[in-house]
N, CA, C and O of each residue as an XYZ file, in Angstrom:
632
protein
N      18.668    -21.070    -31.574
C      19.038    -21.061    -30.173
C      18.597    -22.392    -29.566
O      17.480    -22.891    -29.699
N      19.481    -22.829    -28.977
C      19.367    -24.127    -28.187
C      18.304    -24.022    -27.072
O      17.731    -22.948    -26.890
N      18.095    -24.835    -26.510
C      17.167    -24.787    -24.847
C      17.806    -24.523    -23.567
O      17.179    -24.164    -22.571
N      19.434    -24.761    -23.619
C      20.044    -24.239    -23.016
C      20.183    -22.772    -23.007
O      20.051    -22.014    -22.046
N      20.525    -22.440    -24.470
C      20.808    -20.792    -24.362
C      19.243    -19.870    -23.673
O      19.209    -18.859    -22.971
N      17.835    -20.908    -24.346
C      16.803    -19.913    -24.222
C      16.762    -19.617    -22.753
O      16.464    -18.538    -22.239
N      17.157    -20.904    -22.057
C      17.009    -20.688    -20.107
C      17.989    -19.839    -19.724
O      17.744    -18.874    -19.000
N      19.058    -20.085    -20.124
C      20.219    -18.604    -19.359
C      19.509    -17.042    -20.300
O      19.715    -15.877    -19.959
N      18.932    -17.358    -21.132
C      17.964    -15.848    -21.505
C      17.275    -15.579    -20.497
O      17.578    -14.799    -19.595
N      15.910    -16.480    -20.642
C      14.819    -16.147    -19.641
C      15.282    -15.850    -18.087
O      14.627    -15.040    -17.432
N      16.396    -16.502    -17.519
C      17.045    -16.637    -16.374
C      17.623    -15.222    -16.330
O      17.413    -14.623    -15.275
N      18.389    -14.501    -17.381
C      18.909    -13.296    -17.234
C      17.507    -11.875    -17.122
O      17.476    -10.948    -16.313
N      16.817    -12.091    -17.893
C      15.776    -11.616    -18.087
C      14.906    -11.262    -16.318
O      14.828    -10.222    -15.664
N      14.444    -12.514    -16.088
C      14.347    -12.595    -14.283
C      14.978    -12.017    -13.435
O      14.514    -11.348    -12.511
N      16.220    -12.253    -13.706
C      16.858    -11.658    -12.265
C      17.179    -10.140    -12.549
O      17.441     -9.623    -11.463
N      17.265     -9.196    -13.591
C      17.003     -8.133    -14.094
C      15.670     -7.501    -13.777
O      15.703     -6.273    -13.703
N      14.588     -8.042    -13.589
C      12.950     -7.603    -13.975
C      13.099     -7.562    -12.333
O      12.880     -6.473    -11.804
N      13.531     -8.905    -11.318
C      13.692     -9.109    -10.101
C      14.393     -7.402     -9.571
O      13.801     -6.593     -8.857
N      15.541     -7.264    -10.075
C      16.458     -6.345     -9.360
C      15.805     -4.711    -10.075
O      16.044     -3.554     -9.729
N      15.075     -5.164    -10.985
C      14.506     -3.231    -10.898
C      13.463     -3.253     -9.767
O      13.358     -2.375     -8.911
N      12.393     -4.811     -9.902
C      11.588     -4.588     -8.717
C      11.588     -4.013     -7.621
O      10.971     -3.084     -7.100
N      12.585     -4.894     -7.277
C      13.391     -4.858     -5.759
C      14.112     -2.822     -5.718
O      14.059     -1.793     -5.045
N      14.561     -3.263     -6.673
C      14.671     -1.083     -6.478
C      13.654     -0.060     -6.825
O      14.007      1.099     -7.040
N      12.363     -0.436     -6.894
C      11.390      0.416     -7.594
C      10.424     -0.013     -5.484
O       9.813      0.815     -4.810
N      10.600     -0.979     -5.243
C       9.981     -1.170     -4.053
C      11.071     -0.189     -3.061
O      10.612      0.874     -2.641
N      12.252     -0.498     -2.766
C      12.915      0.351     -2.244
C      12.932      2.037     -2.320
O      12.759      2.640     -1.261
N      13.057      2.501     -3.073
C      12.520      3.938     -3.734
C      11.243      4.121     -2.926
O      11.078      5.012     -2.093
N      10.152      2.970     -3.336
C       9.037      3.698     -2.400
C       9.048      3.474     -0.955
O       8.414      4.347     -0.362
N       9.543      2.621     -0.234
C       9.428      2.427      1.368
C       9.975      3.667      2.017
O       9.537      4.200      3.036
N      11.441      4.219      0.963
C      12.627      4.848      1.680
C      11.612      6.118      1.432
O      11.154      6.508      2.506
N      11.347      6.537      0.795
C      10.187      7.585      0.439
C       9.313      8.203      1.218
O       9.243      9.429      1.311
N       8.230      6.986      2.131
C       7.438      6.847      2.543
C       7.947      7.406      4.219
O       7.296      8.095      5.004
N       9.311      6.831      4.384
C       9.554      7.092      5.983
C      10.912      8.027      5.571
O      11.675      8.105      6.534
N      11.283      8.585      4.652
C      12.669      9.500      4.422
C      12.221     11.216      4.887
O      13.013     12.144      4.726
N      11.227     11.345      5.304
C      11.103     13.319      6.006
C      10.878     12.855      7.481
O       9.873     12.167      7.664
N      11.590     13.105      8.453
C      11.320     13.071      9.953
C       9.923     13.900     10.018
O       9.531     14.582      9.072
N       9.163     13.752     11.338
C       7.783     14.441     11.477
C       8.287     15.874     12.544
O       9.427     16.268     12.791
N       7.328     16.261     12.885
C       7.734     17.671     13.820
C       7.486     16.930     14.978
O       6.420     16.326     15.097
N       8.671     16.894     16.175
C       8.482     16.232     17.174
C       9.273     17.402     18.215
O       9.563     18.539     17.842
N       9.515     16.908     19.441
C      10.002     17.488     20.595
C       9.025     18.625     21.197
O       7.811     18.645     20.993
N       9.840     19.703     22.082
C       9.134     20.826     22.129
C       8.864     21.552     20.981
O       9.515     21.422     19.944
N       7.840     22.382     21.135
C       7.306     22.904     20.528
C       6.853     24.345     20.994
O       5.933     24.252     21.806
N       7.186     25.527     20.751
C       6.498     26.953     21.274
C       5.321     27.209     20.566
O       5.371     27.596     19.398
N       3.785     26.949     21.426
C       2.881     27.217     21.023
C       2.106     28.872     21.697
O       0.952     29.267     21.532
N       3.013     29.408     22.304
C       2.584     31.209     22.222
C       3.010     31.380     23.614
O       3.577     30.617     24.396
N       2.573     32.628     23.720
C       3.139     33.558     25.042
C       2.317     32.801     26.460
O       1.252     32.194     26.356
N       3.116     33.007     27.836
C       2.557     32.382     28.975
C       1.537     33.073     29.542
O       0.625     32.608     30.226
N       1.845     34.917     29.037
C       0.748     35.507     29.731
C      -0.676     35.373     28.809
O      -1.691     35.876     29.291
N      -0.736     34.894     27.869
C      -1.602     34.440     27.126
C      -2.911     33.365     27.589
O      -4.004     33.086     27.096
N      -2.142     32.941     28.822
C      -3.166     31.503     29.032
C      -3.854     32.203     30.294
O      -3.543     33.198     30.949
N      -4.776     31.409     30.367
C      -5.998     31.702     31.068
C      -5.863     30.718     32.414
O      -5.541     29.534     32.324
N      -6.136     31.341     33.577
C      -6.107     30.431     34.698
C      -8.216     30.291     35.043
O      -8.731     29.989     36.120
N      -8.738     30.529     34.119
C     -10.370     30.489     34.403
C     -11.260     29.436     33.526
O     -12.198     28.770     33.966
N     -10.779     29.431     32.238
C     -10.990     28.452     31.285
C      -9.923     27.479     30.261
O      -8.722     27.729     30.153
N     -10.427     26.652     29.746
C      -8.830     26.146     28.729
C      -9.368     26.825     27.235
O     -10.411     26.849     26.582
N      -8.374     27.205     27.161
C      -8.377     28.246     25.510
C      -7.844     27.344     24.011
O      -6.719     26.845     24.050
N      -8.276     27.257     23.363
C      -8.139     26.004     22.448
C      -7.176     27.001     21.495
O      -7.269     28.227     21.435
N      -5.992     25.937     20.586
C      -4.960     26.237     19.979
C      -5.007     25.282     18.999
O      -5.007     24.053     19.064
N      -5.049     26.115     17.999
C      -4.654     25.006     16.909
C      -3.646     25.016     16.159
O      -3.638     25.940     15.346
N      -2.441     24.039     16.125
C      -1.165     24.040     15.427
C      -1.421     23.187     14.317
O      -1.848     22.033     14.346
N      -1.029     24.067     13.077
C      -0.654     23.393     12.213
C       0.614     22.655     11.873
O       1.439     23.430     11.389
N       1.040     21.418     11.965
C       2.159     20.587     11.842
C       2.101     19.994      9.999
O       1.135     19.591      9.352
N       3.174     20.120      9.700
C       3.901     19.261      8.656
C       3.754     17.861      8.607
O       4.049     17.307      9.666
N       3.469     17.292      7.897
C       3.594     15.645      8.486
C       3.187     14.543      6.979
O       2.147     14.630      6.326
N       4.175     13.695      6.755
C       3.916     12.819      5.965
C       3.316     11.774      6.132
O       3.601     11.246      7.206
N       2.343     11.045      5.314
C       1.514     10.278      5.307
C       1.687      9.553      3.899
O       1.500     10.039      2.783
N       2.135      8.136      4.272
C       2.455      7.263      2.972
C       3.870      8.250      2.347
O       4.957      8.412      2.901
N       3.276      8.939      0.696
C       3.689      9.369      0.618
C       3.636     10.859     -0.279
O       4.218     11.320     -1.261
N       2.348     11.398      0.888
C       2.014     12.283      0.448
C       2.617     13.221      1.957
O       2.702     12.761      3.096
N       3.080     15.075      1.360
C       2.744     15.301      2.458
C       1.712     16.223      2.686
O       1.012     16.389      1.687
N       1.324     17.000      3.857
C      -0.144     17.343      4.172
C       0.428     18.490      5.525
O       1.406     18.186      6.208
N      -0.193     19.535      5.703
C      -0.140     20.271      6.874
C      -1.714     19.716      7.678
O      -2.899     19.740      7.347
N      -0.945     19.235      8.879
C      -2.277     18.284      9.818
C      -2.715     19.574     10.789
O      -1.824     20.313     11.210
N      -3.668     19.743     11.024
C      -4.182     20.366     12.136
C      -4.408     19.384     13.517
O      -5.065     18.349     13.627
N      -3.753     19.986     14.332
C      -3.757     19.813     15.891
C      -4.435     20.321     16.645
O      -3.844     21.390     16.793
N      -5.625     20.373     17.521
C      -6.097     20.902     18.420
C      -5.681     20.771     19.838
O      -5.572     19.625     20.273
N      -5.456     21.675     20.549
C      -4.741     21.242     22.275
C      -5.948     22.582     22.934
O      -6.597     23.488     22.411
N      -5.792     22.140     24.108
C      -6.671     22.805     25.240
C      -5.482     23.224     26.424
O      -4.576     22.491     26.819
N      -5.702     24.279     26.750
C      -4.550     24.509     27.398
C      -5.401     25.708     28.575
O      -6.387     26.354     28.221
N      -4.824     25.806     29.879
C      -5.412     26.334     31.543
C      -4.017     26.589     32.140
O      -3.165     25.702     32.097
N      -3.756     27.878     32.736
C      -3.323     28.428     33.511
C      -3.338     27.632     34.900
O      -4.329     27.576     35.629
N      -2.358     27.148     35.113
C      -2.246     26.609     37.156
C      -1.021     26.635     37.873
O      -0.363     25.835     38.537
N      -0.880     28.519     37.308
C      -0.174     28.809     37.978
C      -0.424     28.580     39.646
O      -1.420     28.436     40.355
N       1.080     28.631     39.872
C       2.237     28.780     40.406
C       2.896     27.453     40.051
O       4.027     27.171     40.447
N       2.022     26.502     39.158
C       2.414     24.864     38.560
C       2.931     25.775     36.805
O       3.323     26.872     36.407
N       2.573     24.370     36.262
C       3.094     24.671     34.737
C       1.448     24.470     34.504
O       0.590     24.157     35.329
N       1.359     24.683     33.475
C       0.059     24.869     32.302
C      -0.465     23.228     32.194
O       0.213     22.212     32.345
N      -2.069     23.375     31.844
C      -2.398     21.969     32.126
C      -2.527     21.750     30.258
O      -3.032     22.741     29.730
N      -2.246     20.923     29.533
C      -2.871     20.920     28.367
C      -3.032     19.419     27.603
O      -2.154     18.559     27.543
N      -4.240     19.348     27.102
C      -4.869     18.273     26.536
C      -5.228     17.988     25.150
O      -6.107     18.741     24.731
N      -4.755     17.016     24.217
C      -4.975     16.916     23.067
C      -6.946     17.348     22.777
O      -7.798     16.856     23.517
N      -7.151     17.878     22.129
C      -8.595     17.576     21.796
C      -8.704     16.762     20.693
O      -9.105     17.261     19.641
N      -8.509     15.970     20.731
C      -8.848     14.639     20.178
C     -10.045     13.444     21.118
O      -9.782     13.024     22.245
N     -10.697     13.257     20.723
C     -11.521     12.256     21.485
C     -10.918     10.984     21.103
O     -10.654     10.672     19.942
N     -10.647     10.032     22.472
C     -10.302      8.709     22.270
C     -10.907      7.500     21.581
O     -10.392      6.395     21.407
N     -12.504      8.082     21.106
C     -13.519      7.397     21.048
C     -12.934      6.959     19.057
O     -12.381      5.927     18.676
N     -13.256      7.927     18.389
C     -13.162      7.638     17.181
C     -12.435      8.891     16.665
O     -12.319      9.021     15.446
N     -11.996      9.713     17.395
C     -10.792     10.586     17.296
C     -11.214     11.768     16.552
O     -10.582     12.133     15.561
N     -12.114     12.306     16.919
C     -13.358     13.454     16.530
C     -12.424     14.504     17.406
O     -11.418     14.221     18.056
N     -13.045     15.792     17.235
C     -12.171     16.691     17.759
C     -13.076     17.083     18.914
O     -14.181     16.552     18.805
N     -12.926     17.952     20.124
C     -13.813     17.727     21.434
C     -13.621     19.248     20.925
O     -13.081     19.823     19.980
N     -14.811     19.778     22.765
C     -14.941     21.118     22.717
C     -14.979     21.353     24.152
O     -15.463     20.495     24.891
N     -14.534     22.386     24.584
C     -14.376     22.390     25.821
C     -15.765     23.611     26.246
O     -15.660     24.822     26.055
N     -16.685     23.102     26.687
C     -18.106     23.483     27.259
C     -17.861     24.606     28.548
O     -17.345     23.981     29.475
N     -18.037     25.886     28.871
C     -17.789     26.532     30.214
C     -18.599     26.303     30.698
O     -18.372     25.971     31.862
N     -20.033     26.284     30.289
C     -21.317     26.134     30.731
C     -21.814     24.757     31.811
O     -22.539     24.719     32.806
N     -20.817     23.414     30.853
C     -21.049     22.436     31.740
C     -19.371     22.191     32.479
O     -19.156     21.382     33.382
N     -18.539     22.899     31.984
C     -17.310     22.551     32.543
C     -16.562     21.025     32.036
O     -15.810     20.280     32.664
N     -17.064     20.931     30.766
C     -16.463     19.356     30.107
C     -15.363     19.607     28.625
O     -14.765     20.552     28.112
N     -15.435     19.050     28.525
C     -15.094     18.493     27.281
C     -16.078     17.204     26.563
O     -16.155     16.042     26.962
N     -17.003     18.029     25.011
C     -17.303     17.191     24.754
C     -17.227     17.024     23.629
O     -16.957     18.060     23.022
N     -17.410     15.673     22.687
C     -17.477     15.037     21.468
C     -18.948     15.429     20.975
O     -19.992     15.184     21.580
N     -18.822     16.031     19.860
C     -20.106     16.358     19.350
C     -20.507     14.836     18.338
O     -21.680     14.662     18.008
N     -19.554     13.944     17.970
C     -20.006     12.639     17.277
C     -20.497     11.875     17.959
O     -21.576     11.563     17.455
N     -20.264     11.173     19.192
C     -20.698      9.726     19.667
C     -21.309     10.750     21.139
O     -22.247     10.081     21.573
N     -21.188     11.834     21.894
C     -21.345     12.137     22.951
C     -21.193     11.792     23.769
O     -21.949     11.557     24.712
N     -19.266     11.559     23.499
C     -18.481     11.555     24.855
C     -18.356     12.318     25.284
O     -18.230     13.258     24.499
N     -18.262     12.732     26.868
C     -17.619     13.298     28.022
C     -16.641     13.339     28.339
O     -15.975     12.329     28.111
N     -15.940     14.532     29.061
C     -14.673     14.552     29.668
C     -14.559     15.518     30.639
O     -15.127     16.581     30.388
N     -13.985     15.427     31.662
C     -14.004     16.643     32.869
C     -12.560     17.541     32.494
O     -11.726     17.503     31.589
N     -12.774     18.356     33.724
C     -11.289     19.182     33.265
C     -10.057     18.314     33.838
O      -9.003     18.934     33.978
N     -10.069     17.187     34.125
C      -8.641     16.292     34.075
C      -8.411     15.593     33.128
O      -7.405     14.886     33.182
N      -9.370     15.549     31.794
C      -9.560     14.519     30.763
C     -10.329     13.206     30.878
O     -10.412     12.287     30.063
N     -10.866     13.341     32.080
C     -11.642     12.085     32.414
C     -12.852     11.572     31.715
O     -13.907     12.198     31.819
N     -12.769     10.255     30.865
C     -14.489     10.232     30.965
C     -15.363      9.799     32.079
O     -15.548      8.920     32.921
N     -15.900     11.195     31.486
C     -17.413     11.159     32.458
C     -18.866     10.651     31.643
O     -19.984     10.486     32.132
N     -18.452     10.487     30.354
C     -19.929      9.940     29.564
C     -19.765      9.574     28.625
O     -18.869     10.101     27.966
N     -20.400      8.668     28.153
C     -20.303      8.150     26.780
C     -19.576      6.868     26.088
O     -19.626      5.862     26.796
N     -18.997      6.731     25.004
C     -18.159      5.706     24.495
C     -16.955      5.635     24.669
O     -16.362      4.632     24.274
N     -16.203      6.777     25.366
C     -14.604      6.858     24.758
C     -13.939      5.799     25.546
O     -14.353      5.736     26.703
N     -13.088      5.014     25.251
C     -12.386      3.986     25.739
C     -11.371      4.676     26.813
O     -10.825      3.848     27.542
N     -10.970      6.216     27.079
C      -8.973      6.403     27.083
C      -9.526      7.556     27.865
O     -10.752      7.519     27.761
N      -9.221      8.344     28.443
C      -9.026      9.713     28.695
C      -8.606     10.796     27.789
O      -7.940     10.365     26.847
N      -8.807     12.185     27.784
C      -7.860     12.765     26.752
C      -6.692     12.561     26.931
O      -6.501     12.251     28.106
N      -5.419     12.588     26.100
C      -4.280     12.299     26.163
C      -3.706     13.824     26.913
O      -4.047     14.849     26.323
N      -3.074     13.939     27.855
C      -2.663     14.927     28.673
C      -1.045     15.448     27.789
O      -0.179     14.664     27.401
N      -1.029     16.372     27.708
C       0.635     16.833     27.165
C       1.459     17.160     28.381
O       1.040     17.703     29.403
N       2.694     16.755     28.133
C       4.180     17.383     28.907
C       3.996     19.232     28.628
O       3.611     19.612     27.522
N       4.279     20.142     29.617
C       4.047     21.767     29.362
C       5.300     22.481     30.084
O       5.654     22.277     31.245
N       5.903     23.368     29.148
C       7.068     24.100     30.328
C       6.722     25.348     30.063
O       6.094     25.517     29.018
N       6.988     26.389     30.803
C       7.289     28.000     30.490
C       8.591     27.924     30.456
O       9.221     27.122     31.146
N       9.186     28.853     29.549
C      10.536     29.664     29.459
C      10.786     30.674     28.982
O      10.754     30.869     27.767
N      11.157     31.723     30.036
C      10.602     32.948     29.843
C       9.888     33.571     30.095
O       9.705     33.777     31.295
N       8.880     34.385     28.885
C       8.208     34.732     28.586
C       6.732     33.971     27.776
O       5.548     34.284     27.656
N       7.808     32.561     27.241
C       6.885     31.475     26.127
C       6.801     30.542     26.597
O       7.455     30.341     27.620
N       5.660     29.192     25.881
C       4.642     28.522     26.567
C       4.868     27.351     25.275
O       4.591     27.505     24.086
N       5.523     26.027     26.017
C       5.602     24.876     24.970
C       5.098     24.074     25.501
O       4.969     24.005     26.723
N       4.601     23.093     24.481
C       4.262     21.606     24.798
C       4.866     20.297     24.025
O       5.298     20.547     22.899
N       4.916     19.588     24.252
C       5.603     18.480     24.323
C       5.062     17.901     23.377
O       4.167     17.205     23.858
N       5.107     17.764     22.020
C       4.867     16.906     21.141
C       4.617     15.249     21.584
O       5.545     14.584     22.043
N       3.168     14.654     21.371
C       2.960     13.000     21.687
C       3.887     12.324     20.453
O       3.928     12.949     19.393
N       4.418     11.423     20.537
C       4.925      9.924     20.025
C       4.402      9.652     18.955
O       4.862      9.874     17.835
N       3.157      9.028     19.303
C       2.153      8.996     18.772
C       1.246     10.486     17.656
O       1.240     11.715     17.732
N       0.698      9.612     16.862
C       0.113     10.610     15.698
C      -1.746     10.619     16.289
O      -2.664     11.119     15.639
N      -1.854     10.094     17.320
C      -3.474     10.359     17.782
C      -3.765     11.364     17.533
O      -4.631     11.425     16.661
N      -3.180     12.915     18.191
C      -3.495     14.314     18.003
C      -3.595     15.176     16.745
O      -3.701     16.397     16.630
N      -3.517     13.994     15.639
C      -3.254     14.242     14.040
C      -4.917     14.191     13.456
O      -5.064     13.697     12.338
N      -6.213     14.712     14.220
C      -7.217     14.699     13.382
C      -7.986     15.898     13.922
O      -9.042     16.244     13.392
């Protein structure tokens, strides 16, 4: 074999090794973002269910891919009765390092048992590290049932 023939080898060889690459990378990106997540409304239980005295904590389990694994994520939300309004409800997620909060009757907060952040019943901080407020949810009744508004964002994913 000449030096000519060996370069249109090695040259064929390349752009072959190139084009499985290029489809072995594709395969995984399309992979990675190919299952939509659980978004929109969402019916998280009955209206006469909620409490107009305290917020009653709910935890939804959601579907959700990550890379490309998938995983059922637990969600925590806080949710209060104000009637003759719609329902007040708040990720429990702390903004701080995204720890899960607890809603205190005793002191009337919301708090982070990791860094000992604070939060009032509007999501406010009132103490500690957290940079954000709790993230507040969109809430409708219909009916009889009680949804919330899925965030954009994957914050409420710990």
């Amino acid at each position: 074999m000449d030096r000519r023939g060996a370069l249109a080898t090695i040259l064929a060889l390349l752009v072959g090794l190139g084009g499985s690459i290029t489809g072995l990378i594709a395969a995984f990106i399309s992979n990675a973002f190919g299952r939509p997540r659980a978004k929109g409304w969402i019916k998280v239980g009955k209206a006469e269910d909620l409490s107009p005295d305290t917020f009653g904590r709910i935890v939804l389990t959601l579907e959700h891919r990550h890379a490309w694994m998938d995983a059922s994520v637990p969600m925590t939300i806080f949710v209060k009765d104000m009637y003759p309004k719609d329902p007040i409800a708040y990720l429990g997620t702390c903004s701080h390092l995204g720890c899960t909060v607890a809603w205190k009757d005793k002191s009337k907060l919301f708090e982070c048992p990791c860094h000992g952040g604070k939060y009032n019943a509007k999501g406010e901080v009132v103490d500690g590290p957290p940079p954000r407020p709790l993230t507040q949810l969109k809430t409708r009744i219909k009916g009889e049932d009680f949804f919330i508004l899925l965030p954009e964002k994957r914050e409420g994913m710990a």
